[in-house]
C-alpha positions as CSV (number, residue, x, y, z in Angstrom):
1,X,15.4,44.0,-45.2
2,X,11.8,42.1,-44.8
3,X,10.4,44.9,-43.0
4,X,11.2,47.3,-46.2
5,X,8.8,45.5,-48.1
6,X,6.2,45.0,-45.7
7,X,5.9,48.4,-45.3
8,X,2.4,49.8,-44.7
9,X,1.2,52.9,-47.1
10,X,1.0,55.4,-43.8
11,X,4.6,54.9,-43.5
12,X,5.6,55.5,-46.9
13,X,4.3,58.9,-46.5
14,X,5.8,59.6,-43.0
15,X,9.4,60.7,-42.5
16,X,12.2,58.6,-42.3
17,X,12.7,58.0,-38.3
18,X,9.0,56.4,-38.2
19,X,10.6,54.2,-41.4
20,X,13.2,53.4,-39.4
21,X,11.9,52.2,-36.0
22,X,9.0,50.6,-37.6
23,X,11.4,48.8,-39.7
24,X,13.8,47.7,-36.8
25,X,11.1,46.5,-34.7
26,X,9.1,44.7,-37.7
27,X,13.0,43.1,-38.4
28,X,13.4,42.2,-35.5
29,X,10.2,40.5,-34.5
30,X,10.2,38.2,-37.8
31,X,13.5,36.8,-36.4
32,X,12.0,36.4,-32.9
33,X,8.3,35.2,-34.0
34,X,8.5,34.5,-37.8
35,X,6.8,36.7,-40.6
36,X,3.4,37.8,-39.8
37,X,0.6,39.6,-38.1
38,X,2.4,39.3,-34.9
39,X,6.0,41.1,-36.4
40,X,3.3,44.2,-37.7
41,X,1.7,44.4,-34.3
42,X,5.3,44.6,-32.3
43,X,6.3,46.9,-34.9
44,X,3.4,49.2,-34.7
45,X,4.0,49.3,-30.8
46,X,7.4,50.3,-30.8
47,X,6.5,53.3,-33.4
48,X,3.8,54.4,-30.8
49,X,6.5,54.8,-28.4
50,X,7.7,57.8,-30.1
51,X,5.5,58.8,-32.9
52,X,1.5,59.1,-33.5
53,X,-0.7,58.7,-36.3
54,X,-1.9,62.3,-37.7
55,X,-4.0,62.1,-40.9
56,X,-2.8,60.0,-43.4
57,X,0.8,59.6,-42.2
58,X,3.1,59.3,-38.9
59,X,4.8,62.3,-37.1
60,X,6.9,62.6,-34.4
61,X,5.4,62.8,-30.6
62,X,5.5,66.3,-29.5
63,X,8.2,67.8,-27.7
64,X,10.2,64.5,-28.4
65,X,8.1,62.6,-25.3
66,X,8.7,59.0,-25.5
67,X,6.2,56.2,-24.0
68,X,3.2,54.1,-24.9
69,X,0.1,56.1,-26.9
70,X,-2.5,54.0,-26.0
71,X,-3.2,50.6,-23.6
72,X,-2.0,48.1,-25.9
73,X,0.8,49.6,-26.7
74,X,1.8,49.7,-23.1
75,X,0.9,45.9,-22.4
76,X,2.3,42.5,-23.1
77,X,-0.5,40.9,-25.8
78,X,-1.7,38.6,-23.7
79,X,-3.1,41.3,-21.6
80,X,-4.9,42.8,-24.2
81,X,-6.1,46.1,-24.3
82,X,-7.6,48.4,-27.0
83,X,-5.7,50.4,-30.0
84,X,-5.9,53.8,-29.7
85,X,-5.3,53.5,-33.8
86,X,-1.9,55.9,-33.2
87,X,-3.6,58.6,-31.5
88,X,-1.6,59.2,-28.4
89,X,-4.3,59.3,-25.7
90,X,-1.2,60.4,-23.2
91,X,-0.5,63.7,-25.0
92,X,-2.1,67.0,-23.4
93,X,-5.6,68.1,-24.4
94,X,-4.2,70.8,-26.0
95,X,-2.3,69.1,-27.8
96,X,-4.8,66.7,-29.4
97,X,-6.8,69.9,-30.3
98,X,-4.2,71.2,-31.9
99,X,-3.8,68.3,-33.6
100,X,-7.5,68.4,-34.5
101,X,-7.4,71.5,-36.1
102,X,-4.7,70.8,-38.8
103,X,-6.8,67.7,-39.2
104,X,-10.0,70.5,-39.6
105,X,-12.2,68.7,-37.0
106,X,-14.9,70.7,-36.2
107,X,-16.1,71.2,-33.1
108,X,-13.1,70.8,-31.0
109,X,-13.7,73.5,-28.5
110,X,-16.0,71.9,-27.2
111,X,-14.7,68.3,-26.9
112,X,-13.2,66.6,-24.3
113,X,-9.8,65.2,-24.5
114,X,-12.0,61.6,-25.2
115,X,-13.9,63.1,-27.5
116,X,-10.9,64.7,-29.2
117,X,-9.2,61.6,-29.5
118,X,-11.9,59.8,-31.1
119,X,-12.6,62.4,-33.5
120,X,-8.5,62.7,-34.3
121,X,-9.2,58.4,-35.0
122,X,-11.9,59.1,-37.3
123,X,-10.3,61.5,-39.2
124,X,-7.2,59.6,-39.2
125,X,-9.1,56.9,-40.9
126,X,-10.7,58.8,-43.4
127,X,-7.8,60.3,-44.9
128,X,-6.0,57.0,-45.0
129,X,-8.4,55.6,-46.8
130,X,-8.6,58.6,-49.1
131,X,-4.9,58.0,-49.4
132,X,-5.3,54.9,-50.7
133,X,-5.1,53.8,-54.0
134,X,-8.4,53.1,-56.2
């Protein structure tokens, strides 16, 4: 499979149902649009559907909810809309603090679910980058 080899580093160290429905979609997309940026950015939307970006990697949505994490996700591309970078900006505040805390955000009691979102996306990109190789 294409999409097995175009896999991204985050998804390498995620489990093996954000493998697979990154995969499928990527697949799928290079037969509908050819190989490409556009097959990674279906392929990232579908995975926001049911999973979201925590640290270096990609978990499952709490509680098994399903739907778009964030406005581009929800949208056709020609509509645009901004990543939220696989933070699911649809998930509870609580949620998104708990989420900060493994992550070891301080300052989170006193956030707002905007501000905890953002500070989940900057952590989220340091530790990928960490994550990366030298």
């Amino acid at each position: 499979m294409p999409g097995e080899q175009e896999l991204p580093s985050t998804l390498r160290r995620s489990p093996e149902s954000a493998r697979r429905t990154w995969v499928a979609a990527h697949d799928s997309a290079v037969e509908e649009y050819g190989e490409g940026e556009r097959a990674h950015r279906v392929a990232y939307s579908a995975l926001k559907h049911t999973h979201e970006k925590v640290g270096d990697h990609w978990e499952r949505k709490e509680g098994g909810r399903k739907g778009p994490s964030d406005p581009r996700a929800a949208r056709p591309r020609q509509q645009g809309g901004r990543s939220g970078e696989g933070v699911d900006e649809n998930a509870t505040r609580q949620h998104l603090y708990e989420v900060a805390a493994r992550l070891g955000v301080t300052g989170r009691s006193r956030m707002s679910k905007q501000e905890l979102a953002e500070a989940i996306r900057r952590e989220n990109r340091t530790r990928t980058r960490q994550a990366r190789p030298s």
